[in-house]
C-alpha positions in Angstrom: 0.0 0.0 0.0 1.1 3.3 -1.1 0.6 6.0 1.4 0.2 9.4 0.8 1.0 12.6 2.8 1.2 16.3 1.7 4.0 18.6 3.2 3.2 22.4 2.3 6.8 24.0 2.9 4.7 26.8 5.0 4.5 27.7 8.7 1.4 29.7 7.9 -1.9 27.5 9.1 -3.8 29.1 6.7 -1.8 28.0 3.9 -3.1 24.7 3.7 -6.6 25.3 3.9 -7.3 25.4 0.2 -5.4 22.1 0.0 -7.2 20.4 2.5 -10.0 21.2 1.0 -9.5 20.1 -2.1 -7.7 16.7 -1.2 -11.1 15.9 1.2 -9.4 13.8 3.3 -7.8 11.8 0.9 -4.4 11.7 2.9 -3.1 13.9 5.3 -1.8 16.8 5.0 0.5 19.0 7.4 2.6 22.4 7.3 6.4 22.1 8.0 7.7 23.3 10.9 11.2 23.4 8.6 10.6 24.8 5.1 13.9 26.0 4.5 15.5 22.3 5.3 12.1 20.7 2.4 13.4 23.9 -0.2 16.9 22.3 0.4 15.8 18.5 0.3 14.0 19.4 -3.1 16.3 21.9 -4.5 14.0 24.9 -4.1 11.3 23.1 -6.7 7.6 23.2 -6.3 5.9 21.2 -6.2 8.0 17.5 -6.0 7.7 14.7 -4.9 9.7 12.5 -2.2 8.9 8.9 -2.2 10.7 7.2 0.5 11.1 3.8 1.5 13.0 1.8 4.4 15.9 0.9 2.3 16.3 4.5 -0.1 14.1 7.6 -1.0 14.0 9.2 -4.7 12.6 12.7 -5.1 11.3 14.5 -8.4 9.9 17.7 -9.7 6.9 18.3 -10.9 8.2 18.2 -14.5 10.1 15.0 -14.4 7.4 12.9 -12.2 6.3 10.8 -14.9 5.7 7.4 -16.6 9.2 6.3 -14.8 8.8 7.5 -12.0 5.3 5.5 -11.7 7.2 2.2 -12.6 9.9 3.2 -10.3 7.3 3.4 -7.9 4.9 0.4 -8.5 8.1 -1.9 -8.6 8.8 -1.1 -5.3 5.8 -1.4 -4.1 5.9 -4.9 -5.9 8.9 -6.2 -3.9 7.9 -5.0 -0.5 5.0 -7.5 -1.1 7.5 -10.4 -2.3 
């Protein structure tokens, strides 16, 4: 099982509220008490995606999260279950 949670690199509250929203419970969804240290992690691009696992993590931009990075991820997923 894949799970899902939303970091928005803000300490404002009110920053999320259009996302939670939107998602509707979906997954969760949180502020970051350290947005500088997520603009680091991600090299300052927004949005991206982190997908971590126990052995390694991979992280992408919004431009290059695509059809590999979906076999990247189901693979994984795939030998966890084996």
């Amino acid at each position: 099982m894949l799970r899902v949670h939303y970091i928005v690199c803000s300490t404002d509250q009110t920053s999320i509220l259009d996302y939670k929203k939107e998602i509707n419970g979906a997954f969760s969804i949180e502020n970051t008490k350290v947005p500088k240290k997520w603009a680091k992690i991600v090299n300052g691009r927004f949005p991206s995606f982190v997908y971590v696992t126990a052995k390694n993590s991979k992280i992408w931009s919004n431009e290059g999260f695509g059809v590999r990075a979906k076999d990247a991820i189901e693979s994984s997923l795939k030998e966890s279950f084996n």
